[in-house]
HTML snippet that shows the backbone in 3Dmol.js (N, CA, C, O; Angstrom):
<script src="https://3Dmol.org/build/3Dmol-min.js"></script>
<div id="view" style="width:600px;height:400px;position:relative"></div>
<script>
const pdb = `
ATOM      1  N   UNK A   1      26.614 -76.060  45.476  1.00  0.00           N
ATOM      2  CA  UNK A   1      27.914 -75.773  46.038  1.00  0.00           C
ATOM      3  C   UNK A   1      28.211 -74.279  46.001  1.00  0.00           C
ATOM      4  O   UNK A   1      28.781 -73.850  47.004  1.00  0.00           O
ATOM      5  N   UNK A   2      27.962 -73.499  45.137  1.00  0.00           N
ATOM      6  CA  UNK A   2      28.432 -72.194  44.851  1.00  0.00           C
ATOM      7  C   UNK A   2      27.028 -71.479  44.557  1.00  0.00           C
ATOM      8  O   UNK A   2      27.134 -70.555  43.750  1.00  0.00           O
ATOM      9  N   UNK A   3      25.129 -71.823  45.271  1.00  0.00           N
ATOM     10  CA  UNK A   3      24.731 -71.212  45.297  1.00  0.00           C
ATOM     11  C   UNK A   3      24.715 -69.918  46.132  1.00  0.00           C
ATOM     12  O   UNK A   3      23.849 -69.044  46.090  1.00  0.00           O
ATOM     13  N   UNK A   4      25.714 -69.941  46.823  1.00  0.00           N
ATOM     14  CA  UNK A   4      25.879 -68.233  47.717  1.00  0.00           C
ATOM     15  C   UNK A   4      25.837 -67.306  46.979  1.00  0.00           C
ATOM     16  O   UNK A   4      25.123 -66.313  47.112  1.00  0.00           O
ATOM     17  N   UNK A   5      26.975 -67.637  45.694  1.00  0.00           N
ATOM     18  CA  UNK A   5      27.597 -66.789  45.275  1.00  0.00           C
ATOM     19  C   UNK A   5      27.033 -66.371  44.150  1.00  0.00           C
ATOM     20  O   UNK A   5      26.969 -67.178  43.222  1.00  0.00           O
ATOM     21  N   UNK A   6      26.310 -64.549  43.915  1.00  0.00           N
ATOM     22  CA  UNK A   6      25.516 -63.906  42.914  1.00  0.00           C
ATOM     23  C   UNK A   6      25.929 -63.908  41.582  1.00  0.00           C
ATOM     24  O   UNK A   6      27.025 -63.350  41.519  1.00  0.00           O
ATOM     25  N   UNK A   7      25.559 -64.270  40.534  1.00  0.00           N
ATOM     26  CA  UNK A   7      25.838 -64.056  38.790  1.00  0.00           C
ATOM     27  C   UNK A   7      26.543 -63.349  38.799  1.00  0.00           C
ATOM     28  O   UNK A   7      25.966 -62.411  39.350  1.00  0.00           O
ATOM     29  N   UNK A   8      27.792 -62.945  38.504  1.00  0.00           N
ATOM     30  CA  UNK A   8      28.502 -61.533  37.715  1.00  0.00           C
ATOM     31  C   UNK A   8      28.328 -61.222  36.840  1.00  0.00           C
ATOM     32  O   UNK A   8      28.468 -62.131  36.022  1.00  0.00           O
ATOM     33  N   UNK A   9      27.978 -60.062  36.305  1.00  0.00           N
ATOM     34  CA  UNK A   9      27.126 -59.553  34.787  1.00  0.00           C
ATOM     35  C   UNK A   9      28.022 -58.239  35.315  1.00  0.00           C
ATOM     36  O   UNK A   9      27.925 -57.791  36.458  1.00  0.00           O
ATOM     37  N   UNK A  10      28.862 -57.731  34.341  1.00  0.00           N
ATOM     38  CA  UNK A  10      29.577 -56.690  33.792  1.00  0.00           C
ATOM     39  C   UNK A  10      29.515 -56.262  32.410  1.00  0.00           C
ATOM     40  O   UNK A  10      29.539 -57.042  31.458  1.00  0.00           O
ATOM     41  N   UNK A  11      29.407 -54.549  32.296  1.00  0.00           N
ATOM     42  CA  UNK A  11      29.030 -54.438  30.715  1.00  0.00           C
ATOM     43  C   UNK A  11      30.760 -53.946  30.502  1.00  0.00           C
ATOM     44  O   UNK A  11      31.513 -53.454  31.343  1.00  0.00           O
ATOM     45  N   UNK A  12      30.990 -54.240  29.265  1.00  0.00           N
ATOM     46  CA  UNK A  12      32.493 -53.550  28.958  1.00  0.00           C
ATOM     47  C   UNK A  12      32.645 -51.893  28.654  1.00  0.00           C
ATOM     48  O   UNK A  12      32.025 -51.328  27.753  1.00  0.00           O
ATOM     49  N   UNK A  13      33.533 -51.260  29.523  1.00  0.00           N
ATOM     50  CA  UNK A  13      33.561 -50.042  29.115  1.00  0.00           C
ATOM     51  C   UNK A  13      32.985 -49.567  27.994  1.00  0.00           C
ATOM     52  O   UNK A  13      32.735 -50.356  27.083  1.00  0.00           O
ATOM     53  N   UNK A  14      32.621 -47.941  27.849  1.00  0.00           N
ATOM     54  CA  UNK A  14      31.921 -47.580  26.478  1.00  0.00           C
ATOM     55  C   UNK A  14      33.282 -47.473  25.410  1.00  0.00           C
ATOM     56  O   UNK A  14      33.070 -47.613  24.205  1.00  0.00           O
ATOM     57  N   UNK A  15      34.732 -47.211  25.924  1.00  0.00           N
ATOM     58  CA  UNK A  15      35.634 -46.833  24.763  1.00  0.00           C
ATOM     59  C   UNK A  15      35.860 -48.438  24.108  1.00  0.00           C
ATOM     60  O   UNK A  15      35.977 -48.594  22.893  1.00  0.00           O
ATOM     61  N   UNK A  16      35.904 -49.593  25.076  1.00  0.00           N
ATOM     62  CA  UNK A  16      35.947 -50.868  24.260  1.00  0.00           C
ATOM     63  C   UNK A  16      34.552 -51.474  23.776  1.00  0.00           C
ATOM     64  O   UNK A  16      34.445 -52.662  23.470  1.00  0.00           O
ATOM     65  N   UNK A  17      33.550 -50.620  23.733  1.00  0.00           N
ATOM     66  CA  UNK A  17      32.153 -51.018  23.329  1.00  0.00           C
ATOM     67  C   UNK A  17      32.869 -50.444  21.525  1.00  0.00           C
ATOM     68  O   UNK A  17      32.754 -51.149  20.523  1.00  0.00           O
ATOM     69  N   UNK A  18      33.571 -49.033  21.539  1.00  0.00           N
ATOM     70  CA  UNK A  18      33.377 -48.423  20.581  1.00  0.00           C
ATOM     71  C   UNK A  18      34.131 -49.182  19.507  1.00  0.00           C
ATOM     72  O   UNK A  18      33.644 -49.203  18.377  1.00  0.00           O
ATOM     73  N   UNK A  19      35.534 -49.951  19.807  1.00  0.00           N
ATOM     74  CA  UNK A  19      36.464 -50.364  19.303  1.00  0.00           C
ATOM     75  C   UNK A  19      36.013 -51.690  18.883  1.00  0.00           C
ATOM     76  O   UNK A  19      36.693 -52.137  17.959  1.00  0.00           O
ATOM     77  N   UNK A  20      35.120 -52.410  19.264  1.00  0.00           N
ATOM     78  CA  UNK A  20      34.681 -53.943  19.039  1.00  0.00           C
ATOM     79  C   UNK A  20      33.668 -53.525  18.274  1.00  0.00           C
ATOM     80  O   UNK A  20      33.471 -54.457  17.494  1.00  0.00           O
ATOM     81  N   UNK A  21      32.772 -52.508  18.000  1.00  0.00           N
ATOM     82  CA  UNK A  21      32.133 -52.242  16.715  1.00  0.00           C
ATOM     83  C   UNK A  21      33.107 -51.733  15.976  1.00  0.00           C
ATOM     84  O   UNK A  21      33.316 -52.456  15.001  1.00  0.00           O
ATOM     85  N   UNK A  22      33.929 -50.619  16.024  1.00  0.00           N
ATOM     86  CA  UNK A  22      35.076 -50.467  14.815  1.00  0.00           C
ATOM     87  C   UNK A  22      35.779 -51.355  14.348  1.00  0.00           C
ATOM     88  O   UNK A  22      36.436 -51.021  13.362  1.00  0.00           O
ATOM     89  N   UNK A  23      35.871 -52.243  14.651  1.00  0.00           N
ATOM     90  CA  UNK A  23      36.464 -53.515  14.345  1.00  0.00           C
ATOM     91  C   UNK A  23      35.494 -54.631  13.883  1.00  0.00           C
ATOM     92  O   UNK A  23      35.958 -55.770  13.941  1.00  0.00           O
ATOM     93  N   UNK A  24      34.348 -54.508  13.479  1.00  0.00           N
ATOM     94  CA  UNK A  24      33.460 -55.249  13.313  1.00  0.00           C
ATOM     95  C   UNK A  24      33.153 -56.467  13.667  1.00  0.00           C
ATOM     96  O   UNK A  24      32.768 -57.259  12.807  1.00  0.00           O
ATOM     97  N   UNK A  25      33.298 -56.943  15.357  1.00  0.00           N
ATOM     98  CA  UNK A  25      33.080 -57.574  16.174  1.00  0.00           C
ATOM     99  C   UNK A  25      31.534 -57.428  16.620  1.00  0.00           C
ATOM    100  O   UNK A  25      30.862 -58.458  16.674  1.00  0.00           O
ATOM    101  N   UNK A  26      31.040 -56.380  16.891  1.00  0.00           N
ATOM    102  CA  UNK A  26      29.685 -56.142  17.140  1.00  0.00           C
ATOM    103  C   UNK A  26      29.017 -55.029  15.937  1.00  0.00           C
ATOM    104  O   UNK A  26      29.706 -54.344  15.180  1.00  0.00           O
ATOM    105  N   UNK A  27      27.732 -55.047  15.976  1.00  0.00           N
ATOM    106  CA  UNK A  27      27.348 -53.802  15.216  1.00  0.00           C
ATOM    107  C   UNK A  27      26.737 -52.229  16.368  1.00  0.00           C
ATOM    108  O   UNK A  27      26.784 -51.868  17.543  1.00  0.00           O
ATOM    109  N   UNK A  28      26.350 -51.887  15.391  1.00  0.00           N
ATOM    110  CA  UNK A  28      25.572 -50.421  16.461  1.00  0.00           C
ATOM    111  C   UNK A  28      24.403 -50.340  17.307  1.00  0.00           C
ATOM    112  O   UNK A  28      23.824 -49.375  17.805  1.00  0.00           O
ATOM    113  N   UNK A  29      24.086 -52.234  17.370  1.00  0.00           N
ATOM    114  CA  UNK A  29      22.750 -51.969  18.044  1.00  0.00           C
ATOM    115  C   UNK A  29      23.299 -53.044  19.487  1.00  0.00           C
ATOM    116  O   UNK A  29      22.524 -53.443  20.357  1.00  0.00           O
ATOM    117  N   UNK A  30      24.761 -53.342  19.439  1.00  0.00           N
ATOM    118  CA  UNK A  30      24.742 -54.169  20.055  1.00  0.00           C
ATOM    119  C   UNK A  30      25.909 -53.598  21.199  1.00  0.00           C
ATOM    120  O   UNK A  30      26.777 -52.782  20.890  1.00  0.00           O
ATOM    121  N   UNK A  31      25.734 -54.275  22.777  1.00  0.00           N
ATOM    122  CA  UNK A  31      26.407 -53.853  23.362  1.00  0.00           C
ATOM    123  C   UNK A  31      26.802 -55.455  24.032  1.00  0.00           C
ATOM    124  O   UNK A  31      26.149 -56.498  24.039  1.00  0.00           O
ATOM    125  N   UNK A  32      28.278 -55.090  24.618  1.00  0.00           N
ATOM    126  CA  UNK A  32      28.861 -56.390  25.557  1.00  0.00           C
ATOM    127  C   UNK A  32      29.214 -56.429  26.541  1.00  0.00           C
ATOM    128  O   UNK A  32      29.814 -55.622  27.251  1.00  0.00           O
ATOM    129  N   UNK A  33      28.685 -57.880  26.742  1.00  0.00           N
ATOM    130  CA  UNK A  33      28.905 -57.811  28.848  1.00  0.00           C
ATOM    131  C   UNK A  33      29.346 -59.452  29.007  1.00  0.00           C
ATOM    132  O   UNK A  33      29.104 -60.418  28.284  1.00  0.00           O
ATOM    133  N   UNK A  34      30.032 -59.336  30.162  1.00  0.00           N
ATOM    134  CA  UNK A  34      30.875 -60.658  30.652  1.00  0.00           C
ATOM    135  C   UNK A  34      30.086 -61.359  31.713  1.00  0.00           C
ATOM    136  O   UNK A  34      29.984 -60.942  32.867  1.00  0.00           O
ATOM    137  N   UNK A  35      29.477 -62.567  31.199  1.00  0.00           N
ATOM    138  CA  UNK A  35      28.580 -63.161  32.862  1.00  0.00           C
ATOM    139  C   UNK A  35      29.602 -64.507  32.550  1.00  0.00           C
ATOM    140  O   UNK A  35      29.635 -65.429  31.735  1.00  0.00           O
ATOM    141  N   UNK A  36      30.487 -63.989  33.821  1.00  0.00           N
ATOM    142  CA  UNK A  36      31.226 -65.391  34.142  1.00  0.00           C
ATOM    143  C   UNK A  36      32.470 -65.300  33.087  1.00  0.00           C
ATOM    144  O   UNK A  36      33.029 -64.221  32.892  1.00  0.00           O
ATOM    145  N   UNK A  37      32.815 -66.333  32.511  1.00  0.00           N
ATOM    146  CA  UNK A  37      34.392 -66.053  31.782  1.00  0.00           C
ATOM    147  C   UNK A  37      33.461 -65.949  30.103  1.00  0.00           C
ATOM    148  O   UNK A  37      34.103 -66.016  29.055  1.00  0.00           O
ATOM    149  N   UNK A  38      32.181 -65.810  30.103  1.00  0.00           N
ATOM    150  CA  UNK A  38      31.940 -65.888  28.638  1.00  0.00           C
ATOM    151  C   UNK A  38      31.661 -63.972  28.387  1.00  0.00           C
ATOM    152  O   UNK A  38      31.217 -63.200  29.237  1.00  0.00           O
ATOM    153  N   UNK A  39      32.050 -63.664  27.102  1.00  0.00           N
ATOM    154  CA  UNK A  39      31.324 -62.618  26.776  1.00  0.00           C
ATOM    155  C   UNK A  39      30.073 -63.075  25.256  1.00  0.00           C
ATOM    156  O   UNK A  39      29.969 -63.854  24.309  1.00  0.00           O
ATOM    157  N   UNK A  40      29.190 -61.666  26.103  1.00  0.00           N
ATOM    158  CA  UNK A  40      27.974 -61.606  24.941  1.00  0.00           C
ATOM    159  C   UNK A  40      27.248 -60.802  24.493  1.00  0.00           C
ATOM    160  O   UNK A  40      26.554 -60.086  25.214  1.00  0.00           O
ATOM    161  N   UNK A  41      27.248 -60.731  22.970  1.00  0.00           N
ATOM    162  CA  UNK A  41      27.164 -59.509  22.937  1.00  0.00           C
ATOM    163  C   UNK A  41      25.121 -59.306  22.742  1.00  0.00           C
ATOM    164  O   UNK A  41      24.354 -60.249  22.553  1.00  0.00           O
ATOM    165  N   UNK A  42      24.862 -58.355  22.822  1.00  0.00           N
ATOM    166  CA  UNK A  42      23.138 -58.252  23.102  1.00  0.00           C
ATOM    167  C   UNK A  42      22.895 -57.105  22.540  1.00  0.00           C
ATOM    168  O   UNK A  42      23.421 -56.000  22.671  1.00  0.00           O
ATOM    169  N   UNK A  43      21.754 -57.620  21.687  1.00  0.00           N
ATOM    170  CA  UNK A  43      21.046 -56.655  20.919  1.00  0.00           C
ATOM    171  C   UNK A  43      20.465 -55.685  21.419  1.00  0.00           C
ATOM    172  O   UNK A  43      19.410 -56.057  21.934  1.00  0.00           O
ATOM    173  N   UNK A  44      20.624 -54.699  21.512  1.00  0.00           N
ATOM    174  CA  UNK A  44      19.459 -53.738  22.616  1.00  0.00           C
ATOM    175  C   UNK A  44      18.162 -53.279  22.046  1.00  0.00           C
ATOM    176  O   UNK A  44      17.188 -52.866  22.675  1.00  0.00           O
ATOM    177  N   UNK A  45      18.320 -53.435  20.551  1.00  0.00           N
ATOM    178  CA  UNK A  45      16.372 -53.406  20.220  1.00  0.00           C
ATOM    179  C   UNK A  45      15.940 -55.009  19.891  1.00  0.00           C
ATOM    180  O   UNK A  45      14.936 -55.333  20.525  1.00  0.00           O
ATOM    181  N   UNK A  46      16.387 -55.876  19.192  1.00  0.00           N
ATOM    182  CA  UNK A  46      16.314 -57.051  19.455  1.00  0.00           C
ATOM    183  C   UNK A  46      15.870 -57.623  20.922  1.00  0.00           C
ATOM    184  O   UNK A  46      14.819 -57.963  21.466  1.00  0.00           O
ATOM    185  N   UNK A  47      16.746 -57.571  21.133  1.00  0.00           N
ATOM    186  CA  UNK A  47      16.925 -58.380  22.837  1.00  0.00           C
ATOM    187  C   UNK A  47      17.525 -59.816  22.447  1.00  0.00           C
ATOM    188  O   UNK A  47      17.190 -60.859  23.008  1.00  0.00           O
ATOM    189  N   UNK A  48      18.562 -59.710  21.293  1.00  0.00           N
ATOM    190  CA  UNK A  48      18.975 -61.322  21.196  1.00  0.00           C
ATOM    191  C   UNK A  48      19.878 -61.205  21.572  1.00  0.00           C
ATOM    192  O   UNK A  48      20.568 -60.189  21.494  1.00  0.00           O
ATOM    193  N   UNK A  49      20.240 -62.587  22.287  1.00  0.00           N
ATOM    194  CA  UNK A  49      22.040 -62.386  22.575  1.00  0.00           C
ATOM    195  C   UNK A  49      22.840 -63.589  21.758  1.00  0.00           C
ATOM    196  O   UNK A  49      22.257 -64.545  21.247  1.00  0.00           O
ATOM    197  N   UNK A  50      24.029 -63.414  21.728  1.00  0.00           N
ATOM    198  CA  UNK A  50      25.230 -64.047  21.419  1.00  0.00           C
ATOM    199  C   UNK A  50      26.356 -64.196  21.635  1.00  0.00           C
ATOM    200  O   UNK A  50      26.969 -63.180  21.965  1.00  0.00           O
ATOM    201  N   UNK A  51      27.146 -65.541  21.548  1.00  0.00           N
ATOM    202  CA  UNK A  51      28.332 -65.668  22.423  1.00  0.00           C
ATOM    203  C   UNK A  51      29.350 -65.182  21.359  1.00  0.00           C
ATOM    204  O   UNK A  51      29.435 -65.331  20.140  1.00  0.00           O
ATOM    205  N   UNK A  52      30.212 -64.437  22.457  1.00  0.00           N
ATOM    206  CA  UNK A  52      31.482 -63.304  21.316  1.00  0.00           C
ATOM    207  C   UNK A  52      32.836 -64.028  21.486  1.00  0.00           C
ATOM    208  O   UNK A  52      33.206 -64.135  22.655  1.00  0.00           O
ATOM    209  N   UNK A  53      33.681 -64.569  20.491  1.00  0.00           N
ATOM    210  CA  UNK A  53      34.797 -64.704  20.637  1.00  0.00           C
ATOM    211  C   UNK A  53      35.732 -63.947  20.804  1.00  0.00           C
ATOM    212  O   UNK A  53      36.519 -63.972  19.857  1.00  0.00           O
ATOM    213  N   UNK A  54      35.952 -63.389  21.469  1.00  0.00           N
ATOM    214  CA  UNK A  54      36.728 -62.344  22.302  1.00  0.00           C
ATOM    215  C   UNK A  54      37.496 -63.483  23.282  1.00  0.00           C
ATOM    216  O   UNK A  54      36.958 -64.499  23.724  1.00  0.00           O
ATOM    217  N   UNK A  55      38.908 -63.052  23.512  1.00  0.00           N
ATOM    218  CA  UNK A  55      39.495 -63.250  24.879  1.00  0.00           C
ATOM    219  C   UNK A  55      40.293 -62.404  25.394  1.00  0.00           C
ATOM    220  O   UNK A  55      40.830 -61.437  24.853  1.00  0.00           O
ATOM    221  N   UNK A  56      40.390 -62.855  26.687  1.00  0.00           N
ATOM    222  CA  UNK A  56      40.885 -61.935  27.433  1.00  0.00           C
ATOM    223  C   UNK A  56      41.818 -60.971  26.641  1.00  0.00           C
ATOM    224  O   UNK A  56      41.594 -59.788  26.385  1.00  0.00           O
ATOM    225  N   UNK A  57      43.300 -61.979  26.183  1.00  0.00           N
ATOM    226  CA  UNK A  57      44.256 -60.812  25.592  1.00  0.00           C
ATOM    227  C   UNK A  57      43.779 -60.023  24.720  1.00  0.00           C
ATOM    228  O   UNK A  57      44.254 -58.888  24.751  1.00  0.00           O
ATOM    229  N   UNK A  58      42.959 -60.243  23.908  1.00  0.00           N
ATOM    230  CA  UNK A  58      42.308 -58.970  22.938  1.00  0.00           C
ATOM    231  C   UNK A  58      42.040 -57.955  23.696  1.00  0.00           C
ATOM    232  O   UNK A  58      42.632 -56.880  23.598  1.00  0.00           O
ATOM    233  N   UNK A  59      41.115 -58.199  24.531  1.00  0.00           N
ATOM    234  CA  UNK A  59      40.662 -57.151  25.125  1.00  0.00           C
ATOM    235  C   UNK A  59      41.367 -56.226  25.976  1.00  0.00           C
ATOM    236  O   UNK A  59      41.002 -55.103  26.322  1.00  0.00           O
ATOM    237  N   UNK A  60      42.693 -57.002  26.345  1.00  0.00           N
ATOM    238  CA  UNK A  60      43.725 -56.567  27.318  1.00  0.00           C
ATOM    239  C   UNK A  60      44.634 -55.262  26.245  1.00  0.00           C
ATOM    240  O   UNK A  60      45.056 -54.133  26.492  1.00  0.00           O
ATOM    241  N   UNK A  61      44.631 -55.952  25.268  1.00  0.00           N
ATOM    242  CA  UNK A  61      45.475 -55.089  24.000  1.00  0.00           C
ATOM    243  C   UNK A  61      44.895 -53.783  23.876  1.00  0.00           C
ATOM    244  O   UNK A  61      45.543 -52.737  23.828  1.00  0.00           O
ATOM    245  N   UNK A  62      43.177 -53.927  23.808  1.00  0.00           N
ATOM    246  CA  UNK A  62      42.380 -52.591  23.539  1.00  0.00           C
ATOM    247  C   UNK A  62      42.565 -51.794  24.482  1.00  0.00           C
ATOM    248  O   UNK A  62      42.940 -50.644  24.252  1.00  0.00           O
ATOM    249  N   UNK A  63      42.333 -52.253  25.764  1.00  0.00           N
ATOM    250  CA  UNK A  63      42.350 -51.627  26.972  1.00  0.00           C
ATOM    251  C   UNK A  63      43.541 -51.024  26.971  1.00  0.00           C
ATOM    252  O   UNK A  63      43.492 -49.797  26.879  1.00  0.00           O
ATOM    253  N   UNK A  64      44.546 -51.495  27.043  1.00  0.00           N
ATOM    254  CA  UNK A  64      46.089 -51.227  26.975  1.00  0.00           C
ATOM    255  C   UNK A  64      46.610 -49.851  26.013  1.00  0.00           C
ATOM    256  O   UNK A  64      47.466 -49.083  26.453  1.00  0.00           O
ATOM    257  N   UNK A  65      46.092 -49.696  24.906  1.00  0.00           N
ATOM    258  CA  UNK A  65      45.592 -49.069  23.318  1.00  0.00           C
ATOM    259  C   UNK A  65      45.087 -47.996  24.175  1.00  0.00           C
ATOM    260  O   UNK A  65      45.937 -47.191  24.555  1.00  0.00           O
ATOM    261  N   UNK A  66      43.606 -47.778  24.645  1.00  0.00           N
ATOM    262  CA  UNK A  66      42.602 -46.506  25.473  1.00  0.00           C
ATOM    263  C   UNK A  66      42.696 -46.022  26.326  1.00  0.00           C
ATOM    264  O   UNK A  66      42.275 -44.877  26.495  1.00  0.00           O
ATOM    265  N   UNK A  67      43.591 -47.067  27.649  1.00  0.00           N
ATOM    266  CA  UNK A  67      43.866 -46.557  28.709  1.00  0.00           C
ATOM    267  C   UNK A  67      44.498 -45.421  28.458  1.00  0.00           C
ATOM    268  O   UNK A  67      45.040 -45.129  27.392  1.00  0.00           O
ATOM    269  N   UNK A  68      44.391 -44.210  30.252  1.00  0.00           N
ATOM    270  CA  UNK A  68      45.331 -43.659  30.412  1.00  0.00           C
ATOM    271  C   UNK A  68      46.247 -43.722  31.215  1.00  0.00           C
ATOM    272  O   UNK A  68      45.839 -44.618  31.953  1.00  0.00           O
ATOM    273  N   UNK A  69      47.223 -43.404  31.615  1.00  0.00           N
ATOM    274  CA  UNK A  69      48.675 -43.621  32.508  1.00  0.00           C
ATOM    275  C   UNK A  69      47.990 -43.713  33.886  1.00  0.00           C
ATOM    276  O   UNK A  69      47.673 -42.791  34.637  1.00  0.00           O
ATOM    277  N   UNK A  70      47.863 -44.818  34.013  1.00  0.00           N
ATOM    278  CA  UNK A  70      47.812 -45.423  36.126  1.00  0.00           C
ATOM    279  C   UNK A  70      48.664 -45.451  37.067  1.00  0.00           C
ATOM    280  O   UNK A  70      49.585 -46.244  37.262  1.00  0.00           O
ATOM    281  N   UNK A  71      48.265 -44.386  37.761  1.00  0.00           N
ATOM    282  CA  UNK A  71      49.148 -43.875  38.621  1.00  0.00           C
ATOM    283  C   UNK A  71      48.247 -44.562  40.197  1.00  0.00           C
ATOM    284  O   UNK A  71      47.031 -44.539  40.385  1.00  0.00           O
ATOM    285  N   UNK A  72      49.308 -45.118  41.130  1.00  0.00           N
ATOM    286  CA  UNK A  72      48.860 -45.797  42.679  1.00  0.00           C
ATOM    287  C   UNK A  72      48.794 -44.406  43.356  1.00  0.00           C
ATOM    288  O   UNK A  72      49.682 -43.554  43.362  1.00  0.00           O
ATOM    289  N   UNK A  73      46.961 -44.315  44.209  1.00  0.00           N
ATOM    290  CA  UNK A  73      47.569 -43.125  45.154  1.00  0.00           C
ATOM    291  C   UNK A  73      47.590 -43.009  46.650  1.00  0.00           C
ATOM    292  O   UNK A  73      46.571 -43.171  47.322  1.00  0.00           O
ATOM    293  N   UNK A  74      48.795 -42.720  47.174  1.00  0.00           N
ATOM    294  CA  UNK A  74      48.955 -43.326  48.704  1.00  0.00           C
ATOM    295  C   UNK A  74      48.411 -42.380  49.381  1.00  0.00           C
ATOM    296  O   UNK A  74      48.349 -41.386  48.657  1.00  0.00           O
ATOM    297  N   UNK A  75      47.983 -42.181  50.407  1.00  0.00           N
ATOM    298  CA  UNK A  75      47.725 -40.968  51.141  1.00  0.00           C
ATOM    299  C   UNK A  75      47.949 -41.464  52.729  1.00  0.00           C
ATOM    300  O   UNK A  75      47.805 -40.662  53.652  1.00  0.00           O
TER     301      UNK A  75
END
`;
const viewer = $3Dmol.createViewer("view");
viewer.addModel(pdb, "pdb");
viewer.setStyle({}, {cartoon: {color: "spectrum"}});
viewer.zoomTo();
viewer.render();
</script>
């Protein structure tokens, strides 16, 4: 039914890569990416992965926390 449609694999920004290891959610070898509504985080000398309990609002909070002021631009 939905073979058209390609995998989505997104890695999470590097400032919320930094904050989910400061927070000891991930460690220093590990980075996270979203395929589909799951995140996971992946070893990059390993090569293991794992499913991260993260949701959305967390991540919305961090983002929210790092962002800077978004401004719409019309031209």
């Amino acid at each position: 039914m939905f073979q058209h449609l390609k995998e989505l694999i997104v890695y999470l920004p590097d400032d919320i890569q930094k904050i989910l290891r400061k927070n000891g959610l991930t460690n220093e070898h590990e980075v996270v990416l979203k395929e589909g509504d799951v995140y996971i985080a992946v070893n990059v000398i390993a090569k293991s992965r794992r499913v991260l309990n993260v949701t959305d609002s967390l991540l919305e909070k961090y983002t929210s926390a790092t962002s800077t002021t978004r401004r719409i631009l019309k031209g």
